[in-house]
VOGU-3710 file (C-alpha; in Angstrom, 3 decimals, decimal comma):
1> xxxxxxxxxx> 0,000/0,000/0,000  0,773/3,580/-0,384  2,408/5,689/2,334  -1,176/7,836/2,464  -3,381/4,555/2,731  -0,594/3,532/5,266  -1,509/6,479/7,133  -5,202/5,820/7,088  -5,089/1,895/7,862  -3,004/1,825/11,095
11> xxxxxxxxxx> -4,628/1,572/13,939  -3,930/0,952/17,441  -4,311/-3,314/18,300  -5,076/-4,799/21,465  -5,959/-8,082/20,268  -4,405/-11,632/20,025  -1,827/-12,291/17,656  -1,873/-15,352/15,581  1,267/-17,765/16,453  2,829/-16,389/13,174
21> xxxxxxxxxx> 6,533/-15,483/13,744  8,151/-12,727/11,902  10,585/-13,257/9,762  14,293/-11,225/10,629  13,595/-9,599/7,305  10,630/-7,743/8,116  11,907/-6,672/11,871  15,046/-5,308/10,265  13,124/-3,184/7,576  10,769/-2,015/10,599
31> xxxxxxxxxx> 13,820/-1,004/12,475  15,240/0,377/9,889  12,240/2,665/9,065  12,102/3,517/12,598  16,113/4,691/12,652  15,238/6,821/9,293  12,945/9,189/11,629  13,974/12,559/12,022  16,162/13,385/14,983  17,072/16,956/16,509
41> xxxxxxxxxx> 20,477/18,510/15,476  20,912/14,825/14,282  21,892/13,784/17,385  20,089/10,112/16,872  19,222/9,703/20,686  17,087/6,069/19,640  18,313/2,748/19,376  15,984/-0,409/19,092  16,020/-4,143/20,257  13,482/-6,625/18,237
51> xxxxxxxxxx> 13,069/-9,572/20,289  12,180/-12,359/18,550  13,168/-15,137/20,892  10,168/-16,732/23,346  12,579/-17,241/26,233  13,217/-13,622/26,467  9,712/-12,320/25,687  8,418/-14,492/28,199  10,893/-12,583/30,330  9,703/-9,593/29,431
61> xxxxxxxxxx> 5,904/-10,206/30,026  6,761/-11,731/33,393  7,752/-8,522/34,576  4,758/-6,026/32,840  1,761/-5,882/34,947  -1,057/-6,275/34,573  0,423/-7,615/30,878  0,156/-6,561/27,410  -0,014/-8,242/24,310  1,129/-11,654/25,498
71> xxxxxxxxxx> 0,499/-13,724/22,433  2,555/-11,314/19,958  4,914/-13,104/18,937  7,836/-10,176/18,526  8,293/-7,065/20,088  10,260/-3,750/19,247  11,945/-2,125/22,621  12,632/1,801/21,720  15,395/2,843/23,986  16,376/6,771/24,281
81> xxxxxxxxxx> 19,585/8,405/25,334  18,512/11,519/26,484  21,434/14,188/25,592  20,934/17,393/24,760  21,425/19,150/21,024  21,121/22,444/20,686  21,025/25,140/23,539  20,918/22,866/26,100  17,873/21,460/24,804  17,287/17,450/24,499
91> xxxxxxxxxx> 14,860/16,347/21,912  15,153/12,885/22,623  10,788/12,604/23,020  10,186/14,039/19,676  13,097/11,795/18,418  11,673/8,660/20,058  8,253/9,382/18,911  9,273/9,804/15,629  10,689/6,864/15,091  7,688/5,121/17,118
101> xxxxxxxxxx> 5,314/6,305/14,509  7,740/5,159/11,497  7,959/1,652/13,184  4,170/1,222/13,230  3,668/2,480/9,319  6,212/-0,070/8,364  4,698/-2,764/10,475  0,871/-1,998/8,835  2,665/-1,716/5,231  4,264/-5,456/6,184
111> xxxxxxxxxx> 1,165/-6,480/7,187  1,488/-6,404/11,053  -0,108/-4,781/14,119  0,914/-3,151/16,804  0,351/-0,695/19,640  2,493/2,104/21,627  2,121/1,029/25,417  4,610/3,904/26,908  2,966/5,330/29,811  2,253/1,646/31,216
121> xxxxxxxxxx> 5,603/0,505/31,242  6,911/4,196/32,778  4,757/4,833/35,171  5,542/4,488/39,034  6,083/1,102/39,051  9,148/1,469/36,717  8,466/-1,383/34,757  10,569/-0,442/32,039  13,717/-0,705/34,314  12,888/-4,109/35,168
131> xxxxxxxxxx> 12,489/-5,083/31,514  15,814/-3,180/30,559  17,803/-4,914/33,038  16,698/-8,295/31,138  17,775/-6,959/27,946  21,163/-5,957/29,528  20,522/-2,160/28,748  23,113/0,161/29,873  22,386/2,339/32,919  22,862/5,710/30,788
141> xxxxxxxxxx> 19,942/4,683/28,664  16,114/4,307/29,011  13,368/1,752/28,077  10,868/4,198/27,103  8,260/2,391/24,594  7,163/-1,346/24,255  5,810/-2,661/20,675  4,524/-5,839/20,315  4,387/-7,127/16,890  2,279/-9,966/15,209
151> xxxxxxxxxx> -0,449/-10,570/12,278  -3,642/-10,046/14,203  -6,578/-12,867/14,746  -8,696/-10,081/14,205  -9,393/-6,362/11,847  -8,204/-3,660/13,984  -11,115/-1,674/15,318  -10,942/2,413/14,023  -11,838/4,446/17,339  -14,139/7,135/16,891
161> xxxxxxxxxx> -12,027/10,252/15,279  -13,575/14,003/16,358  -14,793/15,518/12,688  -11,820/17,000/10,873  -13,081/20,457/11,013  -12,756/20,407/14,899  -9,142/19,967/14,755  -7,730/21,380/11,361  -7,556/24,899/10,300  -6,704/27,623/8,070
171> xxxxxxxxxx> -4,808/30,400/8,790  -5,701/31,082/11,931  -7,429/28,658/15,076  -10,947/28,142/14,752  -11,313/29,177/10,993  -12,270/25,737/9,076  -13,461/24,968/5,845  -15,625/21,653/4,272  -13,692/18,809/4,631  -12,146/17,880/1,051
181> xxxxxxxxxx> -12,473/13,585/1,081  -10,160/12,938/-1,739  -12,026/10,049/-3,939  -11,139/6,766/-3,231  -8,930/4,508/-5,865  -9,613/1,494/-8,172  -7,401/-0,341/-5,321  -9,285/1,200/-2,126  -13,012/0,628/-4,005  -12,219/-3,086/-4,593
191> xxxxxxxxxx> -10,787/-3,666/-1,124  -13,014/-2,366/0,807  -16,511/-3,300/-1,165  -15,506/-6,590/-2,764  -16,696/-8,670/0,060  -20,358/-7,304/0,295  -20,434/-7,922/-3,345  -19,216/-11,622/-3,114  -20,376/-13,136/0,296  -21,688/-16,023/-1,171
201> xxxxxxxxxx> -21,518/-19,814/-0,043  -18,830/-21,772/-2,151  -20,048/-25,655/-2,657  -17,799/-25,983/0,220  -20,034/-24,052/3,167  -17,527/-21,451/3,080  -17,314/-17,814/2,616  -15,688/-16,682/-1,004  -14,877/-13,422/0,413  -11,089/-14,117/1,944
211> xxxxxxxxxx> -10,275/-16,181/-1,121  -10,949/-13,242/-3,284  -9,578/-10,606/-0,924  -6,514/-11,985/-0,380  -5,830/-13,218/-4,146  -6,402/-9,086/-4,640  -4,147/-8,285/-1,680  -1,751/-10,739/-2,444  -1,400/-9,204/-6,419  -1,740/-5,669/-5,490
221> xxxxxxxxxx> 1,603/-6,320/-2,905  3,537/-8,317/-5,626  2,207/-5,471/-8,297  3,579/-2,202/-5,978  6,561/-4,304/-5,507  7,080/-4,103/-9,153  6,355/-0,831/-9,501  3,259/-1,334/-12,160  -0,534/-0,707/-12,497  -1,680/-1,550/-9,287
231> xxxxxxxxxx> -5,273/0,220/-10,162  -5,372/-1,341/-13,460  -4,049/-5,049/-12,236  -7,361/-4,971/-9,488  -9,300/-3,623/-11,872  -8,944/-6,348/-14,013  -8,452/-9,297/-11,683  -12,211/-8,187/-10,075  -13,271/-7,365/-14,199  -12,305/-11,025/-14,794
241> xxxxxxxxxx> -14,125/-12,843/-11,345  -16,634/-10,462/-12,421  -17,116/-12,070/-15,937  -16,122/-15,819/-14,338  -20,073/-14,771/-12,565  -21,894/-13,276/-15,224  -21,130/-16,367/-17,996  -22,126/-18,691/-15,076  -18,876/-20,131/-14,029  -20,129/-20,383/-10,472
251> xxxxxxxxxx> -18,172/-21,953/-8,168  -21,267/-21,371/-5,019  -23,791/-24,121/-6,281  -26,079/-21,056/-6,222  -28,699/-21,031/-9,089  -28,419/-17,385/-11,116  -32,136/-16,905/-10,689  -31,285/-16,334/-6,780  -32,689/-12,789/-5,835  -29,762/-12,926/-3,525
261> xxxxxxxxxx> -27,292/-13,190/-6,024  -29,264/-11,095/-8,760  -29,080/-8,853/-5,930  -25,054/-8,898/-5,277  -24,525/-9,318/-9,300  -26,207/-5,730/-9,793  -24,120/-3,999/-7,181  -20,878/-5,620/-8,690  -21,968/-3,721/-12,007  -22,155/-0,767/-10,331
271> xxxxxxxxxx> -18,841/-1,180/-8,584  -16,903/-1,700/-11,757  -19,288/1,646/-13,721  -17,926/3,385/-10,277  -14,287/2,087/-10,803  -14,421/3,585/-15,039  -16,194/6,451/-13,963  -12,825/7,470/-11,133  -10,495/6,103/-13,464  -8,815/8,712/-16,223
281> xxxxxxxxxx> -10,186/8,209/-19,878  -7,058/6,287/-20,592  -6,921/3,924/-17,673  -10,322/3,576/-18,159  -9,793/2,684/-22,014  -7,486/0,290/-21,134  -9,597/-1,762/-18,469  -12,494/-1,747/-20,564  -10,211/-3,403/-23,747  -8,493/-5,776/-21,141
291> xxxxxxxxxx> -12,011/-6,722/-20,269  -13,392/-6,787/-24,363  -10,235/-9,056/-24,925  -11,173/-11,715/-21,777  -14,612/-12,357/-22,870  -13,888/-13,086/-26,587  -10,697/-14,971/-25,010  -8,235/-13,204/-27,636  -4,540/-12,335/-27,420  -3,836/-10,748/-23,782
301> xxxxxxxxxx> -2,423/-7,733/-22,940  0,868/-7,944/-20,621  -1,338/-6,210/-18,028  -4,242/-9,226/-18,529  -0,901/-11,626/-18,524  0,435/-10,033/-15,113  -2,922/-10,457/-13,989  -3,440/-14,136/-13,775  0,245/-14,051/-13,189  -0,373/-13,173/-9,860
311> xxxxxxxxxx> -3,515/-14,598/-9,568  -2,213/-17,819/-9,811  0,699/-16,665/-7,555  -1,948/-16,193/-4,998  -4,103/-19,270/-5,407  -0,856/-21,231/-5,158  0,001/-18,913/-2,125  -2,955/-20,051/-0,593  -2,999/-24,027/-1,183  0,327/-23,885/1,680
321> xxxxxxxxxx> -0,558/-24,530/4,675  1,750/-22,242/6,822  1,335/-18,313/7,077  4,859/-18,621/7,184  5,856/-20,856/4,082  2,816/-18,268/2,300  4,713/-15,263/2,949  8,341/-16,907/2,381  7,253/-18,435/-1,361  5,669/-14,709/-2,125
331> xxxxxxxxxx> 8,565/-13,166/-1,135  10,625/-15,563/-3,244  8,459/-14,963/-6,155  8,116/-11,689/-5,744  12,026/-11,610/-6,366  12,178/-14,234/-9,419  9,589/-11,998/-11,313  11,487/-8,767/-10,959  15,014/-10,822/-11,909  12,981/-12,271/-15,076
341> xxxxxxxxxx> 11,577/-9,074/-15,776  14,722/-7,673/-16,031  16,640/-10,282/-17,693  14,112/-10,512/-20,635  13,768/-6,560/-20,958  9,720/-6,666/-19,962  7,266/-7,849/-18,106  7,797/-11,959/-17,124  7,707/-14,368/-15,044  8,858/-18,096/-13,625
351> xxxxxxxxxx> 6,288/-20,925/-13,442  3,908/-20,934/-10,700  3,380/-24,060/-9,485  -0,255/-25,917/-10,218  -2,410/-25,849/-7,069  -5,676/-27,766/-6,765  -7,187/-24,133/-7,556  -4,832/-22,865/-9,969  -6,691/-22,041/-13,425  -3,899/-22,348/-15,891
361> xxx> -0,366/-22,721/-16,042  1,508/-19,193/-16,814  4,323/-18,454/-19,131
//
């Protein structure tokens, strides 16, 4: 995702955490984004410690009461070194915060949750002395921030924001203006109405929704990654399950004179009329011949190609068992596309292997 959508999608989690560790990779790019925050005078007064290891995270939670977060399976320590920069000034709370807020973007943009507990671990009790001394912390620094890190078993719940209006100004306190929403994209559109649109019953007994979401997910990641069309690559993934529907290829058992579906058929229509009617005329050009080209099954595009490319990808994705094995074999394709890609001058790609699901072999 973006850095705006970032933004907009984190949200504080106080949840469980599935028993999903995270891979070194992804705590050292968190960490990383978190040392890339601003600092005053440059004095860099924050240093972090990912734990990863049980042994010592059980330490840790043995020592916070009442506990946090028990069942995350990593956490990020944020440590300050409070010195002062410029005229006897120290800056090390902005500095700390800073990077705090960096660390949390990077974790939602991984696809991880977390939450700033500071004041609990801080507080009288002095917690976060207790929990230093286990991670061998030097006497001139401070534990100052505890973030637990993990792939929730739940959605983060938004808490109620006060309108923008009472908080945002211009020019001068207490002078506001309409709030401007910006529209939403192809991406944020499909995302966020695709399962009202599909919550049908697969011959299985099972909801169709996180199959489809996280085939889109799981091709609009690899797609960023790459740098292409993420718009036009959802657009045409949901334009093609879209046309799977309307020629009867239904995988729910569900007859197509079901109000129900007539019902959920209708709104998908309208989705995709809303999706041309935000796009630009070329975009919109181009999903609309992507979509001509499908249905009379002629030569594809390399945007239709990258499209059940990395649909595929994902079905395979989601045939293996382990969250863990999912994310490593993305990751690896992910990197063997880009190396084709670049090898052969365009866009390409290495076999995917066949899954139970998988609708074709791609080239």
């Amino acid at each position: 995702m973006d850095t705006i959508e970032t933004i907009f999608c984190r949200h504080s989690f106080r949840g469980k955490y599935k028993a999903v560790p995270v891979p070194r990779e992804d705590l050292v790019t968190i960490m990383k984004a978190g040392l890339a925050a601003p600092s005053g005078c440059n004095t860099q007064t924050t240093s972090l410690i990912a734990v990863d290891d049980p042994v010592v995270l059980q330490r840790l939670h043995s020592v916070i009461r009442p506990d946090v977060a028990p069942t995350a399976p990593a956490a990020i320590c944020v440590v300050t070194h409070r010195v002062n920069a410029y005229r006897d000034r120290c800056f090390a709370v902005q500095d700390y915060s800073a990077a705090i807020e960096n660390i949390l973007l990077a974790a939602v943009a991984l696809g991880y949750q977390s939450c700033w507990y500071e004041g609990h671990i801080t507080d009288e009790d002095k917690i976060n002395e207790k929990m230093a001394e286990i991670l061998g912390i030097p006497k001139e620094y401070e534990l100052v921030c505890f973030l637990p890190l993990g792939i929730g078993e739940e959605e983060p719940v938004q808490v109620q924001k006060k309108p923008f209006h009472e908080r945002a100004f211009f020019n001068s306190f207490g002078e506001s203006e309409p709030e401007q929403i910006p529209p939403k994209s192809i991406t944020q559109i499909l995302l966020d109405e695709l399962g009202t649109y599909f919550s049908l019953a697969d011959q299985y007994g099972e909801n169709r929704m996180p199959k489809i979401s996280r085939k889109l997910k799981y091709a609009i990641e690899i797609s960023r990654g790459l740098h292409l069309d993420t718009d036009l690559t959802a657009a045409i993934l949901f334009g093609e399950e879209l046309a799977r529907i309307d020629d009867g290829i239904i995988l729910t058992g569900i007859m197509k004179n079901d109000p129900a579906f007539e019902e959920r058929l209708h709104k998908a229509k309208l989705t995709m009329a809303e999706i041309l009617e935000q796009s630009d005329a070329g975009t919109a050009a181009q999903i609309l011949e992507c979509l001509d080209r499908l249905a009379v099954r002629e030569e594809e595009s390399a945007e239709e190609r990258l499209a059940y490319i990395l649909a595929d990808a994902a079905e395979y994705a989601d045939s293996l068992e382990s969250e863990t094995d999912r994310h490593a074999w993305l990751a690896d394709f992910k990197n063997r596309v880009i190396a084709a890609s670049r090898e052969e001058g365009g866009l390409s790609s290495p076999q995917v292997p066949v899954s139970g699901n998988t609708r074709r072999k791609v080239l």
